[in-house]
C-alpha positions as CSV (number, residue, x, y, z in Angstrom):
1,X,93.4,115.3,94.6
2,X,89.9,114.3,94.9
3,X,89.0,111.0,93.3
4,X,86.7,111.0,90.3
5,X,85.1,107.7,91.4
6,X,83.2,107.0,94.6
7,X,82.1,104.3,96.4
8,X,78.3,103.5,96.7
9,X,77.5,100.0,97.2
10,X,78.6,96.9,97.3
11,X,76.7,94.0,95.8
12,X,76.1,90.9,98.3
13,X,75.1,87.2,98.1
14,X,72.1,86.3,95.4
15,X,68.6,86.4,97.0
16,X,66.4,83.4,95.4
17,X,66.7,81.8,91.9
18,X,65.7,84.9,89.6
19,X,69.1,86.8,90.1
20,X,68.0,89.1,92.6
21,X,71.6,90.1,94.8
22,X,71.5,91.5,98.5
23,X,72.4,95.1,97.6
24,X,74.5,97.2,100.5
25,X,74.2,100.8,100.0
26,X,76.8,103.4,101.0
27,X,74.6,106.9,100.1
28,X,73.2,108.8,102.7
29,X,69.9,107.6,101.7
30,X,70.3,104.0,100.7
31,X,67.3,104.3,98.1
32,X,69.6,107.2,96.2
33,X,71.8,104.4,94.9
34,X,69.4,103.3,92.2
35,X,69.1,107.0,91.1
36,X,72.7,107.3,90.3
37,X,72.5,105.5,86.5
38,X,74.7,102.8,85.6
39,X,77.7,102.1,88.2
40,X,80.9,100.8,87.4
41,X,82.9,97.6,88.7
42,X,86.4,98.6,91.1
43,X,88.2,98.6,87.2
44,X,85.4,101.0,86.0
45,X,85.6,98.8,83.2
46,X,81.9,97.0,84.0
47,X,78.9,98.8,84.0
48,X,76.2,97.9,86.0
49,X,71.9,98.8,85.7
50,X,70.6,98.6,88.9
51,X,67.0,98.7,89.8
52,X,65.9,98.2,93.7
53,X,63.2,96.1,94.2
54,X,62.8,96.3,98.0
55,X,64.9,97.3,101.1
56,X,68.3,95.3,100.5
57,X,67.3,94.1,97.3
58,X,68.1,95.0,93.7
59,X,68.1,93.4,90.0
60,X,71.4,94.0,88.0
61,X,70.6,94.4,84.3
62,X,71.3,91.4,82.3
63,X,71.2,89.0,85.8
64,X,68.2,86.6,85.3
65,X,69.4,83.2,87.6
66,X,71.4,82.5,90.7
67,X,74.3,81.3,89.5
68,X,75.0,84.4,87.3
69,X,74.0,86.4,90.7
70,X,76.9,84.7,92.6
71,X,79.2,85.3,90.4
72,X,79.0,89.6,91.5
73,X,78.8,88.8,94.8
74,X,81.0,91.3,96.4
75,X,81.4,93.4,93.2
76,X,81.9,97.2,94.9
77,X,79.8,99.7,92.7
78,X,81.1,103.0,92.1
79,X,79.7,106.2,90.9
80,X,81.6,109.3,88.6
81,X,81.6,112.0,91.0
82,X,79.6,114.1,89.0
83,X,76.9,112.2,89.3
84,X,76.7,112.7,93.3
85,X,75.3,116.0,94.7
86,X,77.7,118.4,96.2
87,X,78.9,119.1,99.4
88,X,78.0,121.2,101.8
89,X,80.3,123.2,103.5
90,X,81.2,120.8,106.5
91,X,80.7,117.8,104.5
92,X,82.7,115.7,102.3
93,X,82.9,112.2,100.7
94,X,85.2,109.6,102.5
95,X,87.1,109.7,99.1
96,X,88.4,112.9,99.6
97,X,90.4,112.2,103.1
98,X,92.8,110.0,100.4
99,X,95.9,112.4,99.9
100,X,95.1,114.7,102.9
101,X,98.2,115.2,105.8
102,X,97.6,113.7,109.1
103,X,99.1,116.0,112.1
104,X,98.6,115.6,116.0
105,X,97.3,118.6,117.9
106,X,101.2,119.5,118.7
107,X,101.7,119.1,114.7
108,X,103.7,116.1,114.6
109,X,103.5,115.2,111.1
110,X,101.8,111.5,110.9
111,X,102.3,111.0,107.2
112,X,99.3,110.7,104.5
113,X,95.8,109.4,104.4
114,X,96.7,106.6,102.0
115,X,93.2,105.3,102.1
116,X,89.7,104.9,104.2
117,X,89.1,101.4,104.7
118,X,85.5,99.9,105.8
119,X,85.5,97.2,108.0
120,X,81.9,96.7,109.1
121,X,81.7,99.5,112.0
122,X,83.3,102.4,111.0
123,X,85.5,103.8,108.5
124,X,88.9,103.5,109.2
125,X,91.6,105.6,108.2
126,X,95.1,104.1,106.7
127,X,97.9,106.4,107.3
128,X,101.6,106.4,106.7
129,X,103.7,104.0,104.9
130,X,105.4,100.3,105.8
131,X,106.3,100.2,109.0
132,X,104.7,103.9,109.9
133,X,101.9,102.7,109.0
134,X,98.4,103.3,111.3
135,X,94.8,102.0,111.1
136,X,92.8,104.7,112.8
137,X,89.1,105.0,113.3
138,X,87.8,107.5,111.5
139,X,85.5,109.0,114.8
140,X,85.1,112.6,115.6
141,X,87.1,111.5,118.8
142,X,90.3,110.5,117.1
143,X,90.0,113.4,114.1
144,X,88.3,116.1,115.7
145,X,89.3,118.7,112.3
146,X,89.2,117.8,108.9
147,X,90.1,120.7,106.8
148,X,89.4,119.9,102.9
149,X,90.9,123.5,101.6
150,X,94.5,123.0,103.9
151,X,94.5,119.9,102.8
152,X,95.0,118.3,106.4
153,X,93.0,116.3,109.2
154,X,94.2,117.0,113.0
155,X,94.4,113.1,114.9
156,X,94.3,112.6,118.5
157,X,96.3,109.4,118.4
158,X,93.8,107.2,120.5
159,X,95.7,105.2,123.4
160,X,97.3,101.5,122.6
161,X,95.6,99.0,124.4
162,X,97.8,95.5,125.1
163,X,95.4,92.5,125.5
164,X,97.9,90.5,127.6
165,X,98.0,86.6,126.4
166,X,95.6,84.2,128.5
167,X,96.3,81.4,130.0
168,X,97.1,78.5,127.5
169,X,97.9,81.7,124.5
170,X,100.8,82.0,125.4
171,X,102.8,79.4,122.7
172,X,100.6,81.0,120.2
């Protein structure tokens, strides 16, 4: 099932002493996240008026002073689905991989997408359960098919690599 929330943004560190936050934007277009109306908090409990000012930079309604800037510093930003445009046909929001079935090109079953995590250079994708459980980058190499509709994403399971310990690691 699709999630009615989506991602957009994340709010970052204040920028001078008038409560102007580093803003990082997750649309397509970064400049489409201050079309979007007022986002919510990760509780969808806040809502938050954002208006850019330049590249990077935004004003959150109600935020006049540093200190109150800092306090959202790291506050994700979410949108209601409806409010993004839709899809084309070989696109889709990273939300939507949640709840899809992970198979191998021989269809060994690899469990479920349990979430997409972003870790700076990529997406990742979390899949499985406990000890099951696999981070895999979310590259065209490693899932080559995503099929929305089947409700399935094919994985070429990338190699393991072992960093052997160095000299002086090894007590570690």
């Amino acid at each position: 099932m699709a999630a009615q929330r989506i991602l957009v943004g994340e709010i970052g560190r204040p920028h001078g002493v008038r409560g102007l936050v580093k803003l990082r934007s997750f649309t397509a277009d970064p400049a489409a996240i201050g079309t979007l109306g007022p986002l919510t908090d990760a509780a969808g409990t806040r809502h938050l008026g954002i208006t850019l000012k330049a590249e990077g930079l935004a004003q959150i309604e109600g935020v006049t002073d540093r200190d109150a800037a800092a306090l959202l510093t790291g506050t994700r930003l979410y949108a209601d689905r409806a409010q993004l445009p839709a899809t084309d046909a070989e696109e889709f929001y990273l939300a939507d991989l949640i709840g899809l079935s992970a198979v191998t090109e021989a269809g060994e079953n690899l469990g479920m997408v349990r979430d997409v995590e972003e870790h700076g250079a990529g997406a990742f994708l979390v899949v499985g359960e406990g000890r099951g459980e696999r981070l895999l980058p979310f590259t065209r190499a490693v899932v080559p098919v995503v099929d929305i509709a089947a409700g399935r994403l094919t994985v070429i399971l990338p190699e393991e690599i072992v960093v052997p310990p160095q000299p002086g690691e090894e007590a570690a």
